[in-house]
C-alpha positions in Angstrom: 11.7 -6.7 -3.0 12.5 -4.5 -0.1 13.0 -0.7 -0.2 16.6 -0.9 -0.6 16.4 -3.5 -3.6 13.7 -0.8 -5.1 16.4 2.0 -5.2 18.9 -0.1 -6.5 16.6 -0.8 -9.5 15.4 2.5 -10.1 18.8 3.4 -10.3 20.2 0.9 -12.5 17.4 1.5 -14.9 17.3 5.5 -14.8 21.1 5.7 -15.0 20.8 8.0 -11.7 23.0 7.3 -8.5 21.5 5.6 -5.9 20.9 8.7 -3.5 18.3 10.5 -6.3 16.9 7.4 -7.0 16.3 7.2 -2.8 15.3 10.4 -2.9 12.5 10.0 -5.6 11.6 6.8 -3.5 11.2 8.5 -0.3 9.4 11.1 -1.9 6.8 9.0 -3.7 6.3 7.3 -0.2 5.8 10.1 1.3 3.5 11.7 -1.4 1.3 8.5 -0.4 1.8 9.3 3.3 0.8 12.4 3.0 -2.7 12.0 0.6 -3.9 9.1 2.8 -3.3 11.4 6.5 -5.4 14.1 4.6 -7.9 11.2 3.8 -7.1 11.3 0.2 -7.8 8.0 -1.9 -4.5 7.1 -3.9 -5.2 5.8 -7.1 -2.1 4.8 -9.2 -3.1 3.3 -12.7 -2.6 -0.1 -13.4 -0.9 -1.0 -10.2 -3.7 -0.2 -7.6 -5.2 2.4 -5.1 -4.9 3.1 -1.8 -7.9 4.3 0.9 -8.4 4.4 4.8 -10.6 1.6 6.5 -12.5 2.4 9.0 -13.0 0.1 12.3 -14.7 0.4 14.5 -14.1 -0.1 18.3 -14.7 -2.9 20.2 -14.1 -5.5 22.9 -11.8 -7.8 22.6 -9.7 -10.2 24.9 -6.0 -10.7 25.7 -5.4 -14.0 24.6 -2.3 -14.7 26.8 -4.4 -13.6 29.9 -8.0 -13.4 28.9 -8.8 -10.0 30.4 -11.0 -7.8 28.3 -9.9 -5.2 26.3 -10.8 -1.9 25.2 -10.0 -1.3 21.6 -10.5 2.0 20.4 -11.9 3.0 16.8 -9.3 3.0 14.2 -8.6 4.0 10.7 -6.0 1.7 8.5 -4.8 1.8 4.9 -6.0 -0.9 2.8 -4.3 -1.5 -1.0 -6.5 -2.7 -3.6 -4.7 -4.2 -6.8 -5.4 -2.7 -10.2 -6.9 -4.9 -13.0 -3.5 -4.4 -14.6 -1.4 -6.1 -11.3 -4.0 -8.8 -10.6 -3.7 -10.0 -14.4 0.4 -10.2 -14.2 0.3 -11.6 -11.0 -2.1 -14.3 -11.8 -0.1 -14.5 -15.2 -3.6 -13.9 -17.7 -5.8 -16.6 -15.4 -8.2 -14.0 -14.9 -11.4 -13.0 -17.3 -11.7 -9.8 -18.3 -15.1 -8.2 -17.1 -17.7 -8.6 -19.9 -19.0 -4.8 -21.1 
């Protein structure tokens, strides 16, 4: 499912046009967009959370040439799937966590 295909659905199934339903897409997006350049951990129930990864800089080579390369520390987003998610997707495979 693509963005496009997203909007379409939220639309069909909220009885909106398609331009709110884009706009409460975009806005959600951006929402996450937003939290994660502040450093803010995303956590959405059920479906997952998202956080920044750090990594750190290093060496590395161009493969095409082999000249080293400087890469410089970064920070990337990283998704981790909700208990919910990983139990649909795996379609009940998975045990649920003694307590």
């Amino acid at each position: 499912m693509n963005k496009s295909q997203l909007i379409d659905q939220l639309a069909l199934t909220t009885h909106q046009t398609n331009k709110v339903s884009e706009q409460a897409v975009n806005i959600f997006f951006e929402s996450i967009k937003k939290a994660l350049s502040a450093r803010d951990r995303v956590e959405i129930r059920g479906f997952g959370s998202f956080t920044l990864k750090e990594y750190n800089a290093y060496t590395g080579r161009n493969p095409k040439t082999g000249e080293k390369v400087y890469v410089p520390r970064k920070e990337l987003p990283f998704f981790r799937a909700g208990k919910d998610l990983r139990l649909q997707v795996n379609d009940g495979d998975e045990e649920p966590p003694q307590k």
